[in-house]
LOMARVEX-563135 format. One line per 2 residues: number of its first residue (from 0); their letters; for each residue x negated, y, z negated of C-alpha. Coordinates in steps of 0.25 Angstrom, whole numbers, plus 5000, padded with zeros to 4 digits. Layout:
N
NUM) A) X/Y/Z  ...
% end
This chain:
408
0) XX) 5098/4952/4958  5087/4943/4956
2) XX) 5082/4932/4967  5076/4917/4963
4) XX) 5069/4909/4974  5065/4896/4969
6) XX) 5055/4887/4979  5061/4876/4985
8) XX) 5069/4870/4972  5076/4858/4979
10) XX) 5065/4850/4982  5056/4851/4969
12) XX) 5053/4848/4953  5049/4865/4951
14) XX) 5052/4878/4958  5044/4893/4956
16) XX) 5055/4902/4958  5051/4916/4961
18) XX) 5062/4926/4952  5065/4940/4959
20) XX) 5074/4953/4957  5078/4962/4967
22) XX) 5067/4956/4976  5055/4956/4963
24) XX) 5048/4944/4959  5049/4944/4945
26) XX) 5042/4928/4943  5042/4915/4946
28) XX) 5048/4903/4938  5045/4891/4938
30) XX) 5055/4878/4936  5059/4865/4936
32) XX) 5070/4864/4949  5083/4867/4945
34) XX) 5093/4855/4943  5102/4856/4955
36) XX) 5096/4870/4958  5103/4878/4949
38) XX) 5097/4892/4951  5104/4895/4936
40) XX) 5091/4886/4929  5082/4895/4937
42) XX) 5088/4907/4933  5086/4903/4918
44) XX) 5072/4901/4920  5072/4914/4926
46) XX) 5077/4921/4916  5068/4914/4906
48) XX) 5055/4919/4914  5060/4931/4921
50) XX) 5069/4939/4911  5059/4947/4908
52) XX) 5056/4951/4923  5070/4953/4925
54) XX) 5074/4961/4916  5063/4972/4919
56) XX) 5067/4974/4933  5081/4975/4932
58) XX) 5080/4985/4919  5073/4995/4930
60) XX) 5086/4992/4937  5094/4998/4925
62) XX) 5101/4982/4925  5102/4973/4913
64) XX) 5101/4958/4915  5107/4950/4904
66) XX) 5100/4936/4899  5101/4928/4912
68) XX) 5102/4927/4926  5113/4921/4933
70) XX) 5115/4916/4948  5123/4931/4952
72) XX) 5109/4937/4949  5101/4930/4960
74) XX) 5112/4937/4971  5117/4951/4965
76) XX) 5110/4963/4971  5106/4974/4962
78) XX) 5099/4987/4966  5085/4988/4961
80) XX) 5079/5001/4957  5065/4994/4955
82) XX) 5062/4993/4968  5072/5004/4975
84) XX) 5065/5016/4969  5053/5012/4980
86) XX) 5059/5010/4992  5051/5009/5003
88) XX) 5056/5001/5017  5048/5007/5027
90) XX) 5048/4997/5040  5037/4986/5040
92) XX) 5031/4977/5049  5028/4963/5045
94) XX) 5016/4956/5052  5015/4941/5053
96) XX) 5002/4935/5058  5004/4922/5063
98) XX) 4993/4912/5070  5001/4900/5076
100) XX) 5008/4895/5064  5022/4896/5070
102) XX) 5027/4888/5060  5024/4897/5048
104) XX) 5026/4909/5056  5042/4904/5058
106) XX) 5045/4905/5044  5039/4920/5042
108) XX) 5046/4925/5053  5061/4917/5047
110) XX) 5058/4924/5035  5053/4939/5040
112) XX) 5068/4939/5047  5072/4938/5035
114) XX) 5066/4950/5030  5077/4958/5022
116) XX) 5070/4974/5026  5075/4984/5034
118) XX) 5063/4987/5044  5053/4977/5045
120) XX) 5047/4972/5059  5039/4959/5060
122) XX) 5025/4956/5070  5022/4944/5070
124) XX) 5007/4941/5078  5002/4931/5083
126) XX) 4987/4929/5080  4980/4922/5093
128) XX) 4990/4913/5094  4985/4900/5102
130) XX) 5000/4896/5108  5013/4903/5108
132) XX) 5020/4896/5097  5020/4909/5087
134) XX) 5027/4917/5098  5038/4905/5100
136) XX) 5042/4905/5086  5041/4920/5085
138) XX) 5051/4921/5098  5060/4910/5092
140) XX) 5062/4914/5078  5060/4930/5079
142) XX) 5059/4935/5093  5072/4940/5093
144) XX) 5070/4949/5082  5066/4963/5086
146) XX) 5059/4966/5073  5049/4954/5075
148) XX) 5037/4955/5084  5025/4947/5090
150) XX) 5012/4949/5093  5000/4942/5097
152) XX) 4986/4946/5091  4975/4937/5099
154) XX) 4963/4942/5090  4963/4929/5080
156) XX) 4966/4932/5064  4975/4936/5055
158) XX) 4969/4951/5052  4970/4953/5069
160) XX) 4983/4949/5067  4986/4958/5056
162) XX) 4980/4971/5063  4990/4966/5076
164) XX) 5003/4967/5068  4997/4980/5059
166) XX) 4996/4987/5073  5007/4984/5078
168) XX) 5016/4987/5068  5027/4996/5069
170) XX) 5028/5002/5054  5020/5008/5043
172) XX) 5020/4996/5034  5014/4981/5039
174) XX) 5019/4969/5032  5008/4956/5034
176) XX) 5014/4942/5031  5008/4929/5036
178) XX) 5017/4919/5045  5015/4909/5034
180) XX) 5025/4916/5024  5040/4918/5021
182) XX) 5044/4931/5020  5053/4937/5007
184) XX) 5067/4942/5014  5063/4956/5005
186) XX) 5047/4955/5008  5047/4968/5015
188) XX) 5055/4975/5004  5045/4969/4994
190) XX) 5033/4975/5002  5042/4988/5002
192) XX) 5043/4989/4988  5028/4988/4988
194) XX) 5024/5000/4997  5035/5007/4990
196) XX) 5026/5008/4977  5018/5020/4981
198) XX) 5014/5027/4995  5000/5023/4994
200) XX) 5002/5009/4996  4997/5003/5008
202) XX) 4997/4990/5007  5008/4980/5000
204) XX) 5006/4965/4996  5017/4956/4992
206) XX) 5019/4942/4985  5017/4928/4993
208) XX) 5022/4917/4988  5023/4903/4989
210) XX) 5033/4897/5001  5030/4885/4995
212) XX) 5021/4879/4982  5024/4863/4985
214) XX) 5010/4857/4986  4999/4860/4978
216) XX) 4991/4868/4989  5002/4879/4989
218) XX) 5001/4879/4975  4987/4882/4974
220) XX) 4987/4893/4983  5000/4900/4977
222) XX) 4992/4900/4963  4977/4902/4972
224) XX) 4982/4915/4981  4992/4920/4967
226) XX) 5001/4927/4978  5014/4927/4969
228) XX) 5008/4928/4957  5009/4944/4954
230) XX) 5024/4949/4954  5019/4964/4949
232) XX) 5018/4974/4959  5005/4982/4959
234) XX) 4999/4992/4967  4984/4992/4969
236) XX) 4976/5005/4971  4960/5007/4971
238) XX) 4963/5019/4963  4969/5013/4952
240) XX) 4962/5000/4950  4961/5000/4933
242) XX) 4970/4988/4932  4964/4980/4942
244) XX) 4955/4968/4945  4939/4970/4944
246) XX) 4937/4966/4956  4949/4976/4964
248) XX) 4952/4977/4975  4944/4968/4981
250) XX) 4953/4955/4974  4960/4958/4985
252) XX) 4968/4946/4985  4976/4950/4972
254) XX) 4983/4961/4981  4990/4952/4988
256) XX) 4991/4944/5003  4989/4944/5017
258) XX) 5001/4936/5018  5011/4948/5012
260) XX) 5006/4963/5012  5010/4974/5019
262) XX) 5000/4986/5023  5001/5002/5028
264) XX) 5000/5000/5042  4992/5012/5043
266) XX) 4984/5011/5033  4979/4996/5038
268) XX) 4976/5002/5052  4967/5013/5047
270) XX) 4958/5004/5039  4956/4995/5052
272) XX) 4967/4985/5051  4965/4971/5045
274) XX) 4949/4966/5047  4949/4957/5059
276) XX) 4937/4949/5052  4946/4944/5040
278) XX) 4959/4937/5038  4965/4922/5044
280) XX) 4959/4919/5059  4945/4928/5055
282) XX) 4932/4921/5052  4935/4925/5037
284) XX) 4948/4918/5036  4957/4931/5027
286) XX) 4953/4941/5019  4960/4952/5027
288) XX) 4973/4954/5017  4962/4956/5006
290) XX) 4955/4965/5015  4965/4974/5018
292) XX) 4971/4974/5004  4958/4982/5000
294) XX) 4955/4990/5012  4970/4995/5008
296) XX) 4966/4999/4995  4952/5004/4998
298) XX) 4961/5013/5007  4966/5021/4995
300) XX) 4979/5013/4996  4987/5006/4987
302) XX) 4993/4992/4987  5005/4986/4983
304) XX) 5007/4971/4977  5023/4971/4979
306) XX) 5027/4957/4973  5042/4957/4980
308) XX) 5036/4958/4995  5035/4941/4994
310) XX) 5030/4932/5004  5032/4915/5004
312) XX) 5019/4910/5009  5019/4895/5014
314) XX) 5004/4891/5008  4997/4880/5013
316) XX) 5001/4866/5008  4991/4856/5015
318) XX) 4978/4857/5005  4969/4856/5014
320) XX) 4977/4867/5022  4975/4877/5009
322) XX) 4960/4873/5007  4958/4879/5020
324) XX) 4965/4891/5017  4958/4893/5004
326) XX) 4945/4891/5011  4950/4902/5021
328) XX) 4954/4911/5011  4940/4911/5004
330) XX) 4934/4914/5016  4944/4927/5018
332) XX) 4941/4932/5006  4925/4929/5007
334) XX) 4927/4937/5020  4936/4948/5013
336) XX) 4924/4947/5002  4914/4952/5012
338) XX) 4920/4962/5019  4922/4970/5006
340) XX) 4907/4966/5002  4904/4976/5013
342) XX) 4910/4990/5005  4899/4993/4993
344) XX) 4911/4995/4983  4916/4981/4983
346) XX) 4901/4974/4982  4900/4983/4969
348) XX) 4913/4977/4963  4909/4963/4967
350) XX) 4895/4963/4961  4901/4970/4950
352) XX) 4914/4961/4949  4909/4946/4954
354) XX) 4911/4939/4943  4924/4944/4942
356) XX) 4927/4940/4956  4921/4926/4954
358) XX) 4931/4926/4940  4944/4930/4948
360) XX) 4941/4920/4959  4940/4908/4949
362) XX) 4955/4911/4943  4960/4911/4956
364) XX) 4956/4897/4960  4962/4894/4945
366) XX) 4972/4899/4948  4973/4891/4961
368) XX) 4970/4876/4955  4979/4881/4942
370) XX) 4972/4885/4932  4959/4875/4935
372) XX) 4948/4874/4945  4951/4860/4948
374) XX) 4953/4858/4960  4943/4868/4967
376) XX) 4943/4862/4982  4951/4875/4986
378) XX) 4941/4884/4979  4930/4878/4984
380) XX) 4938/4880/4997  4940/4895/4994
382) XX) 4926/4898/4990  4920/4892/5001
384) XX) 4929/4900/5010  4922/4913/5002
386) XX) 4910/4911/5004  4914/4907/5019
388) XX) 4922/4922/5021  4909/4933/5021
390) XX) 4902/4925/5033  4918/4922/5040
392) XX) 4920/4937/5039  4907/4942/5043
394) XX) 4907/4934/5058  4921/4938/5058
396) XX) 4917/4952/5057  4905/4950/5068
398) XX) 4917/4943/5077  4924/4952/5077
400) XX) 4914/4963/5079  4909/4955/5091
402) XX) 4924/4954/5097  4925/4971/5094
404) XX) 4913/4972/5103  4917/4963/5115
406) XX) 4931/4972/5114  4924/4984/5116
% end
């Protein structure tokens, strides 16, 4: 009835257990370890933090739940009407963009076999690869699968990479994931349940969370990026904005992530596909997830934040290794910045809404270093990447229109 997976228990002092029902995360709890692992002291604390939670979802199921949990309820399987009043499970394909990291790539593709969805197809492609290494693992752990795919895109960056498996694709929906995660066994059904909220929605995001939170770096970035941190499904539309942030949408980030989302297939290739002059391998670094998530919207489309479509994310543990990636981070979202500083609408609402965007900006590094801003190596990092991202776009762009020319 309900599922408990605590994070590597046996070999330290605490654990953040993530608590879900019938495949909804209803919270997380944080302990001590367990004395010889017994799941029964977890299921205490559970109850403690979560009855409340509980309680709501299975009332919609018409079941009552006496005081308690007990270890029968982690394995008995009970229809849920919450979620089967929406059913949706059209076929999707999932695309993995990969750039020789074999070794993070092998993990994804383990856990995409595992996959528990009745039509799904998996592309993964190769982005300018400089040896054959991505295809030998490719061959060796899934090759023999028909419902797996390779291909090569030799246009550097992630955004060609994207546009590579979007036209390819065989089905109406597109699934992104990076080859750095570990895929939910019911991460498609998660992303399911989100387009089934409504048949304007043309674009689902889901939850990352951490693979791992062991050293302090992974720490900081789980509380940095706040990826796991909403477990409320939403649905975001232009035309109904009164509840939302001063500066929506362009705080594009709070939609969500390129590492997990899911767009209309159709819908992406009308408005041009991913831009080419954002995201991993461009000059600017990223910013192509949170240019997409707006151009979606600005479509007259909805998007859908579905919390039970979960992702494990293996974040950098080296610090050095995430000053870097902060650093490129700030440069994608400088880049991002100063593409929407071309339409008149958003320079209006940042004249209008800077110091607004200047607040929000400080919680998050808050949030990052704990509560202080001790600490600010990684901010300075992250705002040096800004400032960096308008000039990164902008030869990106010129690159690109040069390479456009000699193609002609």
């Amino acid at each position: 009835m309900y599922s408990i997976y605590p994070l590597q228990m046996e070999t330290h002092k605490k654990i953040r257990v993530l608590v879900r029902l019938h495949g909804d995360p209803l919270g997380f709890v944080n302990l001590p370890v367990p004395s010889n692992g017994q799941l029964e002291e977890i299921l205490v604390q559970v109850w403690i933090q979560l009855a409340s939670e509980i309680r709501s979802h299975l009332e919609f199921d018409g079941i009552t739940l006496q005081d308690g949990l007990t270890g029968e309820g982690t394995t008995a399987q009970i229809h849920c009407k919450l979620y089967s009043e929406h059913e949706w499970l059209k076929p999707q394909t999932v695309v993995v963009c990969t750039r020789n990291r074999p070794e993070s790539l092998s993990r994804c593709l383990e856990s995409l076999q595992s996959i528990r969805y009745d039509s799904y197809e998996v592309i993964v492609v190769d982005n300018a690869p400089s040896n054959d290494a991505t295809k030998v693992l490719f061959d060796a752990i899934v090759g023999s699968n028909p419902k797996f795919r390779y291909l090569v895109e030799p246009r550097k960056g992630l955004s060609a990479a994207r546009n590579c498996g979007l036209a390819a694709a065989s089905t109406e929906v597109v699934t992104f994931t990076d080859e750095n995660v570990v895929t939910d066994p019911t991460w498609l059904l998660g992303i399911a349940r989100g387009f089934g909220g409504g048949s304007g929605i043309g674009c689902v995001t889901g939850m990352v969370l951490p693979a791992s939170l062991e050293s302090e770096s992974e720490r900081y970035f789980d509380r940095r990026v706040s990826w796991s941190s909403s477990l409320q499904s939403k649905t975001y539309d232009l035309a109904h904005k009164k509840n939302e942030s001063p500066l929506f949408p362009y705080n594009a980030g709070k939609f969500g992530t390129g590492a997990n989302f899911s767009v209309d297939r159709k819908l992406v290739l009308g408005l041009g596909g991913f831009d080419v002059a954002l995201g991993a391998g461009s000059r600017a670094g990223g910013g192509e997830d949170l240019d997409m998530f707006v151009r979606i919207l600005r479509s007259g489309r909805m998007l859908a934040y579905a919390p039970s479509a979960i992702v494990w994310h293996c974040h950098r543990v080296a610090p050095q290794d995430l000053k870097t990636q902060m650093r490129s981070y700030g440069v994608g979202l400088g880049g991002y910045l100063l593409k929407q500083l071309y339409d008149r609408e958003f320079r209006k609402v940042l004249l209008r809404r800077a110091p607004r965007a200047a607040f929000y900006m400080m919680g998050q590094w808050r949030r990052g270093t704990g509560g202080t801003l001790r600490n600010t190596d990684l901010m300075w990092a992250e705002l040096a990447g800004i400032a960096a991202g308008p000039a990164a776009y902008i030869r990106g762009r010129s690159a690109n229109r040069l390479m456009s020319e000699r193609n002609i």
